[in-house]
Backbone of each chain as ProteinMPNN parsed JSONL, in Angstrom:
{"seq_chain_A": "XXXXXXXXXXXXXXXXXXXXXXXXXXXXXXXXXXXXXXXXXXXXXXXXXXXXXXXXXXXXXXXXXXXXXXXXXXXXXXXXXXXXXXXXXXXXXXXXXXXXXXXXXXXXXXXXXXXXXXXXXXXXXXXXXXXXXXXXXXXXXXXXXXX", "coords_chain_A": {"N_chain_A": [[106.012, 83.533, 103.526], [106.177, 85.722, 106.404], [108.399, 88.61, 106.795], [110.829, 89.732, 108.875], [110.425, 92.53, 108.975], [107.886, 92.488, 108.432], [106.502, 91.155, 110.511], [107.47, 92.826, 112.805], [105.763, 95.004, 112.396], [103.027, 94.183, 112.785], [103.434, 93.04, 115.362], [103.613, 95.539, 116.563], [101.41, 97.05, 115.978], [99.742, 95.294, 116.826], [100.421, 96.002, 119.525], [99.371, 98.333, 119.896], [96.583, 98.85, 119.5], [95.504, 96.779, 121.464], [96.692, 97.931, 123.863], [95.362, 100.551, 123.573], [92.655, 99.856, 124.007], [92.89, 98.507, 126.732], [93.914, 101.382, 128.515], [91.098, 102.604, 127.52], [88.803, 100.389, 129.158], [89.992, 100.379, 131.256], [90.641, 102.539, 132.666], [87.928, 103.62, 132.48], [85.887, 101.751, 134.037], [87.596, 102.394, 136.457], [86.683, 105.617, 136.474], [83.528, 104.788, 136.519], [83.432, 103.338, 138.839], [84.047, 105.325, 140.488], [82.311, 107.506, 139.725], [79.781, 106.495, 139.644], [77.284, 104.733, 137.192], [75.368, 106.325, 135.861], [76.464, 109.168, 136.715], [76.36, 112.505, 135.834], [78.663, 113.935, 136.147], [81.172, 112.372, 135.477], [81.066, 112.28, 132.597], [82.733, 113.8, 131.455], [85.2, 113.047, 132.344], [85.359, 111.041, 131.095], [85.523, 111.232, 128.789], [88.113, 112.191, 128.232], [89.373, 109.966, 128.985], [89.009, 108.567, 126.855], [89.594, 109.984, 125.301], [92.519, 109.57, 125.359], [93.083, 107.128, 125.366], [92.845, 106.718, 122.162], [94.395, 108.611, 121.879], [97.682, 107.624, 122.954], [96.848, 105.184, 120.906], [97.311, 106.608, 118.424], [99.656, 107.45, 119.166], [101.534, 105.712, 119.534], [101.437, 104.323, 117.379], [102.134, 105.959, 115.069], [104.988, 106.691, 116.291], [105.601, 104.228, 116.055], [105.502, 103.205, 113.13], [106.971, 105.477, 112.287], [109.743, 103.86, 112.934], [109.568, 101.903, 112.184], [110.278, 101.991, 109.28], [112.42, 101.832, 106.955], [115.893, 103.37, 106.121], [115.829, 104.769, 103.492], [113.197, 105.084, 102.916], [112.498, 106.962, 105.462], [114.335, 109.061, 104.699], [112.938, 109.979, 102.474], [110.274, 110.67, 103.616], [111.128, 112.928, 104.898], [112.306, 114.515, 103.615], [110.042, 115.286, 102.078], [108.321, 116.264, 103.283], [109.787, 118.281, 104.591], [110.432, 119.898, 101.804], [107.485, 120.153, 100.47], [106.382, 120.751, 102.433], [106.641, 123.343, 102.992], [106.92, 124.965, 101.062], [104.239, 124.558, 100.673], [103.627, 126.571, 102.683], [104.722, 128.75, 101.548], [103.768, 129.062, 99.096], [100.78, 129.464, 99.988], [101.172, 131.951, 101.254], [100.662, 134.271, 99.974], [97.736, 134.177, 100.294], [97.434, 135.841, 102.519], [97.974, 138.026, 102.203], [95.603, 139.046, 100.7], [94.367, 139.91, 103.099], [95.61, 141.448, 103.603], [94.57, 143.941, 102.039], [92.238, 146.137, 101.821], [91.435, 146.299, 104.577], [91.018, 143.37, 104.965], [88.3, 142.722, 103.048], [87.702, 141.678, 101.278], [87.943, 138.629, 101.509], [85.883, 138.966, 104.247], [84.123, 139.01, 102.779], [84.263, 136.731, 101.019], [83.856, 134.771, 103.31], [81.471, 134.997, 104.664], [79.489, 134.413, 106.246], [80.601, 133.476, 108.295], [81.659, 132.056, 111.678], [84.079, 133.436, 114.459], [85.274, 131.339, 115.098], [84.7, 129.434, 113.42], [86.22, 130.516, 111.175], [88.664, 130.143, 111.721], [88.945, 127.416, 112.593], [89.092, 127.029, 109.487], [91.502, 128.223, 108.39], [93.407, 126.397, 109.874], [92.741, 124.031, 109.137], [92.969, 124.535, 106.064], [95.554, 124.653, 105.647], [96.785, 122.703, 106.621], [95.984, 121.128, 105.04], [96.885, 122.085, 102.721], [99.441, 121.303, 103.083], [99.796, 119.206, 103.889], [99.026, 118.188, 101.048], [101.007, 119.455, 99.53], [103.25, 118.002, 100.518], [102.618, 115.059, 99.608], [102.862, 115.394, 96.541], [105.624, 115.815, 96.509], [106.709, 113.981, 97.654], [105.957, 112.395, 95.513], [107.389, 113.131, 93.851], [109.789, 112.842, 94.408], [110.008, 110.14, 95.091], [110.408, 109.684, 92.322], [112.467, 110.29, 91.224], [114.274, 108.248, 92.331], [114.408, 105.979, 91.435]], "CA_chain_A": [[106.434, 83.716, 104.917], [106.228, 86.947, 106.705], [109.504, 88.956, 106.838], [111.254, 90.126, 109.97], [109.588, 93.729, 109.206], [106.411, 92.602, 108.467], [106.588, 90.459, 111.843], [107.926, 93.505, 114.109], [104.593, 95.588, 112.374], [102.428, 93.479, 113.135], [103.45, 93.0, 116.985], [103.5, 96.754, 116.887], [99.967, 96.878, 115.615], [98.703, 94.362, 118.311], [100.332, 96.503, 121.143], [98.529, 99.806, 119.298], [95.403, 98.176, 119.313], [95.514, 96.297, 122.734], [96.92, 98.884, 124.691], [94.377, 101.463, 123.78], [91.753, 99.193, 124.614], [93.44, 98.614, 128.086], [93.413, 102.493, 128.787], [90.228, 102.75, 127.88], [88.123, 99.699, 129.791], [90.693, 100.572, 132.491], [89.598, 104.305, 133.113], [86.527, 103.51, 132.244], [85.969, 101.194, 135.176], [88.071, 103.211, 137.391], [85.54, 106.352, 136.572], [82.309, 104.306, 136.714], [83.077, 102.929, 140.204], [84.121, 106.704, 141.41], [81.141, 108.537, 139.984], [78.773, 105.831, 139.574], [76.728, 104.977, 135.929], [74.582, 107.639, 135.02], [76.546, 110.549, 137.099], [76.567, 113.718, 134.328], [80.146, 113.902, 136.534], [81.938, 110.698, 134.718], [80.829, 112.441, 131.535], [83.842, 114.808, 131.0], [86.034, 112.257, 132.572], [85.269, 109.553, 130.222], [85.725, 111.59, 127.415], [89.295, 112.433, 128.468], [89.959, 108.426, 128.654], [88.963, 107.94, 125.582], [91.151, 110.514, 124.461], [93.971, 109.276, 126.219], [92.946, 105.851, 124.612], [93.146, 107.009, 121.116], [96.196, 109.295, 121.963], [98.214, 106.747, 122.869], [97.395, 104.294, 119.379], [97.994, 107.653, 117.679], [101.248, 108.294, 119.287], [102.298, 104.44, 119.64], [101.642, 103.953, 115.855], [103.377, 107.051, 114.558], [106.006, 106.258, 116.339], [105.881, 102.798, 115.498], [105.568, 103.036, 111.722], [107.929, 105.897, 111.381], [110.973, 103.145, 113.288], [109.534, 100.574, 110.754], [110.313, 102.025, 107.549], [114.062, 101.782, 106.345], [116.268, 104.796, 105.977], [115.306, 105.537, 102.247], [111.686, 105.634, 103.562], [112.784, 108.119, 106.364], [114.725, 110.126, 103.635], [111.579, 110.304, 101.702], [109.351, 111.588, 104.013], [111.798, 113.713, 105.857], [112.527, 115.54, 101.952], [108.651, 115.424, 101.121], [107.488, 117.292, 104.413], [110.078, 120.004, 103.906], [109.66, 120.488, 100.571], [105.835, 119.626, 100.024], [105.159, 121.599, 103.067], [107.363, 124.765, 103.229], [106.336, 124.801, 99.603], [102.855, 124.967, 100.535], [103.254, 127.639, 103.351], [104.991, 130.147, 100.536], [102.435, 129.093, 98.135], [99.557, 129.877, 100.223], [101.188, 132.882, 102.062], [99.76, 135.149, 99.516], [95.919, 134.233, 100.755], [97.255, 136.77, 103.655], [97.89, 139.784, 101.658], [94.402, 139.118, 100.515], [92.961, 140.124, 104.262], [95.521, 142.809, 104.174], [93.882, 144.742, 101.056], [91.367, 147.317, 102.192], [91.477, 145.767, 105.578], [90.121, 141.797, 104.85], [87.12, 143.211, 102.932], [87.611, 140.254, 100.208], [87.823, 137.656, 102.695], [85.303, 139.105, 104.604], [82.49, 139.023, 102.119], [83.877, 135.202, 100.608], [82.939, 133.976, 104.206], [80.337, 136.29, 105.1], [78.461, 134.026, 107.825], [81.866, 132.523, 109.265], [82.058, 132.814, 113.08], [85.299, 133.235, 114.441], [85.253, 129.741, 115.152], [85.024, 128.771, 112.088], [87.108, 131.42, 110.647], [89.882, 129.89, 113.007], [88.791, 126.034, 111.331], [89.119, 126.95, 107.823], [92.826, 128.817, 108.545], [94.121, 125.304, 110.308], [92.695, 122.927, 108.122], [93.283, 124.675, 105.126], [97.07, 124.821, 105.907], [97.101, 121.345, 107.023], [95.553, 120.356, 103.296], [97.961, 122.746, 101.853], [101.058, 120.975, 103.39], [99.579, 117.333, 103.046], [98.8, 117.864, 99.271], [102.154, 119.898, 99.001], [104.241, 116.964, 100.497], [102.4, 113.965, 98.56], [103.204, 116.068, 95.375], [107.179, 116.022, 96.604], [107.287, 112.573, 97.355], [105.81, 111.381, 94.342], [108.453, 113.687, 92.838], [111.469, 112.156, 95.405], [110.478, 108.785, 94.474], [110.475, 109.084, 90.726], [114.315, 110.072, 91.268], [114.793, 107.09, 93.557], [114.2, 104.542, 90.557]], "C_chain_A": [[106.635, 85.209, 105.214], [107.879, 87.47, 107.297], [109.643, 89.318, 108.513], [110.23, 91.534, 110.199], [108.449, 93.904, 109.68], [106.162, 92.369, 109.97], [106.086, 91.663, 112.892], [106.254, 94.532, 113.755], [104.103, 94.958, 113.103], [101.91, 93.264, 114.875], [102.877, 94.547, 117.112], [102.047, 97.558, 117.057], [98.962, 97.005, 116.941], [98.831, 95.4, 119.379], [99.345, 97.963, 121.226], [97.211, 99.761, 120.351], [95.253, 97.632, 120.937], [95.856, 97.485, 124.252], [96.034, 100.102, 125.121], [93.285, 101.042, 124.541], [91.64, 98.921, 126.295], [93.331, 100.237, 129.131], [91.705, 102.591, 129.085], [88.891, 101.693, 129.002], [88.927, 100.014, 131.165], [90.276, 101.802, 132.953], [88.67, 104.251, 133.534], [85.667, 103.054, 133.748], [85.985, 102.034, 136.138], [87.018, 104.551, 137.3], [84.171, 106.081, 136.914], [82.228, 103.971, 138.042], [83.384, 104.313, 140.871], [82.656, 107.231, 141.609], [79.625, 107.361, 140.104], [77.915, 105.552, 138.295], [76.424, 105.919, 135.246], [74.638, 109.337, 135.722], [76.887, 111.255, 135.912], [78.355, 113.74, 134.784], [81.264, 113.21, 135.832], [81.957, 111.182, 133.634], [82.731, 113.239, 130.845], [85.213, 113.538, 131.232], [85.773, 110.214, 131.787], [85.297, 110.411, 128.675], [87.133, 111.717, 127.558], [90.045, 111.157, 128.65], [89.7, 107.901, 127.679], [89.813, 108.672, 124.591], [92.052, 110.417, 124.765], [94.135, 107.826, 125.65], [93.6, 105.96, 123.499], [94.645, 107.516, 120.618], [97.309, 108.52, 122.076], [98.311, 104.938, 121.702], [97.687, 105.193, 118.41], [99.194, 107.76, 117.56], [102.168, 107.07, 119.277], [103.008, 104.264, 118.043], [101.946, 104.699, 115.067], [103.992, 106.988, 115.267], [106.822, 104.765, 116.015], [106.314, 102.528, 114.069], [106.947, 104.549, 111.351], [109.682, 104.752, 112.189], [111.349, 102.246, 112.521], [109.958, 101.146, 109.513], [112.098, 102.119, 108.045], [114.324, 103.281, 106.4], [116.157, 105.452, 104.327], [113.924, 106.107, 102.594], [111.609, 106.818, 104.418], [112.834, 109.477, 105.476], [113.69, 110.953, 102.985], [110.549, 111.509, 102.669], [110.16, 112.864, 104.5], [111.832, 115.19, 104.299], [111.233, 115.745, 101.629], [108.376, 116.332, 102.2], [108.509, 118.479, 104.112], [110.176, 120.633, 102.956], [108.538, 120.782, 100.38], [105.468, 120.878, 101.387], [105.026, 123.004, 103.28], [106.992, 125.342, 101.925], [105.054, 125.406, 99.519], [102.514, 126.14, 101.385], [103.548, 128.779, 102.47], [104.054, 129.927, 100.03], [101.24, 129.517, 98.991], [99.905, 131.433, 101.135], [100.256, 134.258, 100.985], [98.503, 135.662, 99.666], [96.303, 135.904, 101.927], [97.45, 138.202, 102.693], [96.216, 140.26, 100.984], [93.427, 140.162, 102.035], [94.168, 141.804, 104.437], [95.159, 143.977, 103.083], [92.809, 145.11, 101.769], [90.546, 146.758, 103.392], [90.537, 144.516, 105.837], [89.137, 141.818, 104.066], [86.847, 141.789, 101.753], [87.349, 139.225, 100.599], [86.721, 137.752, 103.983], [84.282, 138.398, 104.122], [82.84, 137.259, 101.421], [83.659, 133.968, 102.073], [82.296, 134.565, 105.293], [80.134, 135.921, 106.634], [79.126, 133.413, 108.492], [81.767, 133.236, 110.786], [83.417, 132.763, 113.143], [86.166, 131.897, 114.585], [85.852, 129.149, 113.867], [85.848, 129.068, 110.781], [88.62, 130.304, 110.851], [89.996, 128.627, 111.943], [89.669, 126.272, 110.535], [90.973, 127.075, 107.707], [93.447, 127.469, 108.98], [94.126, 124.489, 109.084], [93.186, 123.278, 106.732], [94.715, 124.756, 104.858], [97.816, 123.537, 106.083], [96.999, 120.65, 105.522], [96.781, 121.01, 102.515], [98.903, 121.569, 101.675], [100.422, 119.466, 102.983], [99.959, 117.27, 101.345], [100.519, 118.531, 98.713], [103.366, 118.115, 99.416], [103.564, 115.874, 100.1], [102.975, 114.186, 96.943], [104.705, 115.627, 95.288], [107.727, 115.121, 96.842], [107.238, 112.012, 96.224], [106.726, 111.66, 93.284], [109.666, 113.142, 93.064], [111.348, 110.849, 94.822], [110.874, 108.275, 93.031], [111.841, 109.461, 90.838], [114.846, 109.031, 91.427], [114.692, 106.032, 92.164], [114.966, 104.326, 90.237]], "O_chain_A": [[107.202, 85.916, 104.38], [108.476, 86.786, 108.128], [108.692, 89.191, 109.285], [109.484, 91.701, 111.164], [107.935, 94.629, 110.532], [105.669, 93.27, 110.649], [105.043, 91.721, 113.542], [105.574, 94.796, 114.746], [104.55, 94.958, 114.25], [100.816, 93.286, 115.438], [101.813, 94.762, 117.692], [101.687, 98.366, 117.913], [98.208, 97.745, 117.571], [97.876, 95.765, 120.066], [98.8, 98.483, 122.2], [96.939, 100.309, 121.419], [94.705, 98.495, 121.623], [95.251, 97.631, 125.314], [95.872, 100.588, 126.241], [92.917, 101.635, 125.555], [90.624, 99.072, 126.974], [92.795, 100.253, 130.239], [91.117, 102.638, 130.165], [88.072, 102.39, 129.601], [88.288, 99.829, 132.2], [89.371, 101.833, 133.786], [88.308, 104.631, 134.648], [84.98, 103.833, 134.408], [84.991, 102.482, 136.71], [86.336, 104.548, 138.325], [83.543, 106.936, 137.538], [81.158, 104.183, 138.612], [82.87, 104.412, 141.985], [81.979, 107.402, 142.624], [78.587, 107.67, 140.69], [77.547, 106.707, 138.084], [76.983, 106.355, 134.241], [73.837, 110.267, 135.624], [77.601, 110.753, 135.044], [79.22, 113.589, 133.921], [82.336, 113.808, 135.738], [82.958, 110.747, 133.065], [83.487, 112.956, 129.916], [86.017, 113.254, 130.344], [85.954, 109.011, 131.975], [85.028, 109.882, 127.596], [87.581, 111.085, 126.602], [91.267, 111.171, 128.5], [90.082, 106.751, 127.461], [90.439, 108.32, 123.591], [92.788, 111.354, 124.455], [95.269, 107.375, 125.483], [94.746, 105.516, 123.428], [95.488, 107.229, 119.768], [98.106, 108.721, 121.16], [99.157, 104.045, 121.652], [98.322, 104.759, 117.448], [99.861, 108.019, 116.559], [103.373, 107.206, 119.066], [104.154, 104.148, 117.609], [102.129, 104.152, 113.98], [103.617, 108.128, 115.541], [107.983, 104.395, 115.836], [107.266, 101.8, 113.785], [107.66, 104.554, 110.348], [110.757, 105.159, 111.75], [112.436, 101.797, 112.159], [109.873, 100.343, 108.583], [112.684, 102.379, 109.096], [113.511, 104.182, 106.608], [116.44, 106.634, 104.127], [113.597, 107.294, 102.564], [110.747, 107.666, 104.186], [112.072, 110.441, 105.396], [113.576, 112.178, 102.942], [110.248, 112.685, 102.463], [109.538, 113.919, 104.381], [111.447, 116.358, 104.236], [111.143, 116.546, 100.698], [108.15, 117.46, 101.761], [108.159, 119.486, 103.496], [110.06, 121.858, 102.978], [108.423, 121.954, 100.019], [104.542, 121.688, 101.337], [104.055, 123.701, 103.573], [106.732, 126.542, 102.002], [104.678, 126.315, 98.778], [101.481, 126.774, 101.169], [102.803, 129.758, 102.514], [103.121, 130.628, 100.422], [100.526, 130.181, 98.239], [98.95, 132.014, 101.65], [99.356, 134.978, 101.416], [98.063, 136.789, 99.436], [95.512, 136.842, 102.024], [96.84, 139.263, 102.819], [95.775, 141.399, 100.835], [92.371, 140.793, 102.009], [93.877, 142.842, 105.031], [95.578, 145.084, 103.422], [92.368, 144.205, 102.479], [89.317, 146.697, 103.377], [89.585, 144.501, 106.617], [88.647, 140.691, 104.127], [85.809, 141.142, 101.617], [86.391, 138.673, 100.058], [86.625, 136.768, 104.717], [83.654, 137.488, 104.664], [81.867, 136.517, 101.293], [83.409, 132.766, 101.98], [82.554, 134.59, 106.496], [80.365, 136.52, 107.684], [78.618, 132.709, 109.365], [81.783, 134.435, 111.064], [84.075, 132.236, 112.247], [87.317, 131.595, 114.271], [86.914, 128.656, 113.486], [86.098, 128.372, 109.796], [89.365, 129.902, 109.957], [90.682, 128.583, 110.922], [90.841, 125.911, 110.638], [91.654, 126.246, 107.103], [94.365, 127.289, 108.181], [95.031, 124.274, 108.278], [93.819, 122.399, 106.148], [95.031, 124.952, 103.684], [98.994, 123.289, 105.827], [97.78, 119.837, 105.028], [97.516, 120.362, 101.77], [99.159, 120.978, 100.625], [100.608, 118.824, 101.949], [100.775, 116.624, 100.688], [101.086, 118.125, 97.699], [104.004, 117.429, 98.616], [104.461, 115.1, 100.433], [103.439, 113.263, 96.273], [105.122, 115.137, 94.238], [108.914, 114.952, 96.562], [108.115, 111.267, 95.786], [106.957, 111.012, 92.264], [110.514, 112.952, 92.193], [112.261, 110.355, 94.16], [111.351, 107.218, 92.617], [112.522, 108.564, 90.343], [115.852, 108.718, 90.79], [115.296, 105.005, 92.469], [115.084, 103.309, 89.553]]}, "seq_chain_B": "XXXXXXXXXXXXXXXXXXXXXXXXXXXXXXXXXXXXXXXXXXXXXXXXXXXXXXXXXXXXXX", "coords_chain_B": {"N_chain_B": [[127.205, 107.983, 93.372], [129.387, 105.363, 92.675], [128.452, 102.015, 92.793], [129.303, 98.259, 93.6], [127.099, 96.98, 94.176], [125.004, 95.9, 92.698], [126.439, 93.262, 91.041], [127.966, 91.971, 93.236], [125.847, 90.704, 94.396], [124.922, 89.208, 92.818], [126.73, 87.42, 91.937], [126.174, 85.941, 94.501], [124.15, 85.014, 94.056], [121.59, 85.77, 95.382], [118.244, 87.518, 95.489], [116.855, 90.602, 94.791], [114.931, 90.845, 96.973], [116.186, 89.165, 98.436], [118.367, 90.236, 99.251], [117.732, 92.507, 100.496], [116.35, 91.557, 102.381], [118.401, 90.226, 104.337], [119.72, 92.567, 104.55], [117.889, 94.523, 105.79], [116.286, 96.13, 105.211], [113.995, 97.839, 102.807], [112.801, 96.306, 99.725], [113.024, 98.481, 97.54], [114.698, 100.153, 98.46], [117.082, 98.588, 97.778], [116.731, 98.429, 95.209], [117.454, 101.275, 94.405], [120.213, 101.877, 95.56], [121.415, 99.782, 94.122], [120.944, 101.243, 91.326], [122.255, 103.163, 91.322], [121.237, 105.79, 92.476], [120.742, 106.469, 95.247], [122.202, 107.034, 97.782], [123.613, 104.95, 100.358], [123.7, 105.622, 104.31], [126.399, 105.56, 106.444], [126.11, 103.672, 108.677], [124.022, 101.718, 106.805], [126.069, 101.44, 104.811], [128.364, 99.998, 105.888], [127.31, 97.821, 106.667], [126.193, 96.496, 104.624], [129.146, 96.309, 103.87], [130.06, 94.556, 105.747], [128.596, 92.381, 105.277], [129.212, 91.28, 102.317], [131.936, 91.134, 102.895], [133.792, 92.41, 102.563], [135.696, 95.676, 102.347], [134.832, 98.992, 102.748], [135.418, 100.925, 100.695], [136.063, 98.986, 98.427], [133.826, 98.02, 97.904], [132.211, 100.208, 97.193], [132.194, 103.438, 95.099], [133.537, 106.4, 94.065]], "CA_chain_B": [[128.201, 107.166, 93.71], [128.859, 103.963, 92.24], [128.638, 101.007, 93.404], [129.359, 96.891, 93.021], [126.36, 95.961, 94.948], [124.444, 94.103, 92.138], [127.627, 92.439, 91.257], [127.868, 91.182, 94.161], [124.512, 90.135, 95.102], [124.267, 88.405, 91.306], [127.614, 86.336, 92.687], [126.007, 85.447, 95.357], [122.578, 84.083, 93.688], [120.118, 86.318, 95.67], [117.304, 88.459, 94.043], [117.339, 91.958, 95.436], [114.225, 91.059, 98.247], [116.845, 88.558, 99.347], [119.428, 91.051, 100.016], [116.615, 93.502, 101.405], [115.929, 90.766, 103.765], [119.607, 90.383, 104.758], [120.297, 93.97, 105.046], [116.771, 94.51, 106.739], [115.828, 97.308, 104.196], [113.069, 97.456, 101.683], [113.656, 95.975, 98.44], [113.173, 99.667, 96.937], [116.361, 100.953, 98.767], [118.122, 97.934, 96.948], [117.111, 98.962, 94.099], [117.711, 102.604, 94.633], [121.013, 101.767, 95.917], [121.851, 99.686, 92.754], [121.095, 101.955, 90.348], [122.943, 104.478, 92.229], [120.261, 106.833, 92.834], [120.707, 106.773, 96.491], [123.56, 106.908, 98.604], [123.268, 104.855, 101.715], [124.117, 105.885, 105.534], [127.597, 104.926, 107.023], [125.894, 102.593, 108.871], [124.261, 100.501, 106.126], [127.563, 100.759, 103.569], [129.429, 99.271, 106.706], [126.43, 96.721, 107.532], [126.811, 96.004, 102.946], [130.464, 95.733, 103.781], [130.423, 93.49, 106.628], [127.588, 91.332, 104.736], [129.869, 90.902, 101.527], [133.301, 89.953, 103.739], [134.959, 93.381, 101.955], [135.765, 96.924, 102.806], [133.681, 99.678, 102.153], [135.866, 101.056, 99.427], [136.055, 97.976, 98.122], [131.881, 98.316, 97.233], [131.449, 102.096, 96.701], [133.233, 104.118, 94.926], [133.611, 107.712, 93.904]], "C_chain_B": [[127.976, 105.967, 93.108], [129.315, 102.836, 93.071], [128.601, 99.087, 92.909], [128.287, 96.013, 93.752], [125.575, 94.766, 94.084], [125.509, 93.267, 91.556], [127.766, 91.042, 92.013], [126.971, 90.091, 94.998], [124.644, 89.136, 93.654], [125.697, 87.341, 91.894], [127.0, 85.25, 93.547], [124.416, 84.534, 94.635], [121.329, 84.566, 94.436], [119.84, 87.254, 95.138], [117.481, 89.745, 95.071], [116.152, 92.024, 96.644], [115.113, 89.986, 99.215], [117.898, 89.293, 100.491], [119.038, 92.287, 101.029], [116.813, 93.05, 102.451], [116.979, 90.756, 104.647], [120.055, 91.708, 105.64], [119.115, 94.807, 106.047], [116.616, 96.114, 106.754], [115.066, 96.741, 103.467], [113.79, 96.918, 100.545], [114.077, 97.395, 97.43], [114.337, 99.996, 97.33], [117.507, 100.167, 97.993], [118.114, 98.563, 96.052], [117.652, 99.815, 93.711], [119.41, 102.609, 94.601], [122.103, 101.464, 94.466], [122.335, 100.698, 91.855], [121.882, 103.466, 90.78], [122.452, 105.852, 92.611], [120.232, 107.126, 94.197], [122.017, 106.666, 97.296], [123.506, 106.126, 99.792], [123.85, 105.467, 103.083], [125.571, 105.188, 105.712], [127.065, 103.709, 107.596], [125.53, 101.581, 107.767], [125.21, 100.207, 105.176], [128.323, 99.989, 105.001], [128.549, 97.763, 107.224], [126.784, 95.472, 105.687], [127.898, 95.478, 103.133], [130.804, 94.046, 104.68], [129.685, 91.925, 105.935], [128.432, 90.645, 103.483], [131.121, 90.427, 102.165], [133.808, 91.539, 102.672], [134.845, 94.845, 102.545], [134.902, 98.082, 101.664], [134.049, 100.615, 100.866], [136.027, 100.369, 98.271], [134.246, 97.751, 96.976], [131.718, 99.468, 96.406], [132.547, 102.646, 96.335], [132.757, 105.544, 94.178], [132.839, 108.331, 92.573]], "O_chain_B": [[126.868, 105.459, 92.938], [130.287, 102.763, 93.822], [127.914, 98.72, 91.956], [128.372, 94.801, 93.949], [125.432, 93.563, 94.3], [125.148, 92.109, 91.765], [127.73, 89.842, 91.743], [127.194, 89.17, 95.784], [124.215, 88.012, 93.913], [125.268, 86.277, 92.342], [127.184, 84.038, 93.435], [123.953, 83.458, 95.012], [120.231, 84.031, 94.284], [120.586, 87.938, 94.437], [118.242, 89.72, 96.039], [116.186, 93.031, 97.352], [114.909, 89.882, 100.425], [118.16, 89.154, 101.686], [119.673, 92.825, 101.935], [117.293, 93.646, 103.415], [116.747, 91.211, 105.767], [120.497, 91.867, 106.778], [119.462, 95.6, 106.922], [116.718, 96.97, 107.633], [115.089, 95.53, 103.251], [115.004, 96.988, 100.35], [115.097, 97.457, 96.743], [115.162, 100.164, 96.432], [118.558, 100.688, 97.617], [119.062, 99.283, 95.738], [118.407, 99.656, 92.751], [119.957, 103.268, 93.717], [122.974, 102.15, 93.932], [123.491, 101.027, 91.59], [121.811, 104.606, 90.319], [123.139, 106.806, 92.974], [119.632, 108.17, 94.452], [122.772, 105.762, 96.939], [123.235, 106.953, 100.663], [124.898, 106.014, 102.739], [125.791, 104.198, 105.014], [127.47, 102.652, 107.114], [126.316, 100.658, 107.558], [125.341, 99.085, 104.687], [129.07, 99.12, 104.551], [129.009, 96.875, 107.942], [127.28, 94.352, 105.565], [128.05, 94.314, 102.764], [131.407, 93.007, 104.413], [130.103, 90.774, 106.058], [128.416, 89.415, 103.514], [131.394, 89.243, 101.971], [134.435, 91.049, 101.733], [133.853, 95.117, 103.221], [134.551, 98.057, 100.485], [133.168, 101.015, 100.104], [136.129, 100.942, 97.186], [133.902, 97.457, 95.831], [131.237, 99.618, 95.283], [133.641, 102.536, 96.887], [131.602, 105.657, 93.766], [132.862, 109.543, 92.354]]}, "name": "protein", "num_of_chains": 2, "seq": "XXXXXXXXXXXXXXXXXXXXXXXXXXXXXXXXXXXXXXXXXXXXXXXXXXXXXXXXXXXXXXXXXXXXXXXXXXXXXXXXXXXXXXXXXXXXXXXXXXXXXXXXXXXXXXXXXXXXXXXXXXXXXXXXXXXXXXXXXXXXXXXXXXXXXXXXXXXXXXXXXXXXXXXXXXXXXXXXXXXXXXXXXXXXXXXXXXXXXXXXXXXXXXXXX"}
């Protein structure tokens, strides 16, 4: 038998899931009868309901799943992200003294054919991987306490 | 901190996803709790207390 928790997931899920869907065939609609099928016009504005779709099972279901977990679960993550991630911004702050040695010239030449674009990329994501991989590290360290 | 929660729960005859269920926490925080590795919130030692019929000194102690 499914617990009370599981239960309240579950609903939470459905409304994720249903709701987005609702956004989007709802927009959708509502744009198609403005501009008409195949106006290039509808184009921009149907991309912006589908990200308003998504955004909202994004933002439903992280907020949903962090109400669902218990307060050890909270604890956990709450101790793994500022450890694991503050962790990973010292640990990687060093990459910057790299660009300030003989003004980036190291970092230059290991991504030669980077536009700034992609310069820009690498700096997010790689910060984002940092802190992920730093706070999985700090939970798996929080929970082996917790036993 | 220690505490008389498996005690109490072993009195009572439920397994520790019973008392999860009860307290409407994972079974991990029981355990956690148990073994005294975790401390809980004011709220759930007073939700523990009210669930056993005793005061919260009474459970936890120093």
């Amino acid at each position: 038998m499914l617990s009370r928790r599981q239960l309240a997931f579950i609903r939470s899920v459905a409304v994720a899931v249903i709701g987005a869907v609702v956004i989007w065939i709802g927009a959708a609609a509502i744009i198609l009868a403005i501009f008409g099928r195949h106006a290039p016009a509808a184009a921009p504005w149907l991309a912006l309901a589908k990200f308003a779709s998504l955004a909202w099972a994004a933002g439903f279901g992280w907020m949903v799943s962090w109400r669902r977990l218990d307060e050890l679960a909270q604890e956990a993550r709450k101790a793994s992200w500022f450890i694991g991630a503050t962790g990973a911004i010292l640990l990687t702050a060093p990459i910057m003294l790299l660009w300030l040695l003989n003004g980036g010239a190291f970092l230059t030449r290991l991504v030669a054919r980077g536009t700034p674009g992609a310069y820009f990329a690498m700096g997010w994501i790689g910060l984002v991987f940092a802190q992920l991989l730093g706070s999985w590290i700090a939970s798996a360290v929080w929970w082996a306490t917790k036993r | 901190m220690k505490n008389r929660l498996k005690a109490l729960r072993a009195e009572r005859g439920w397994s520790q996803a019973e008392l999860a269920e009860r307290l409407d926490v994972s079974r991990q925080s029981v355990v956690s709790i148990e073994n005294g590795k975790y401390d809980p919130s004011l709220p759930l030692a007073f939700k523990i207390a009210r669930l056993f019929c005793q005061p919260i000194e009474a459970i936890f102690q120093d």
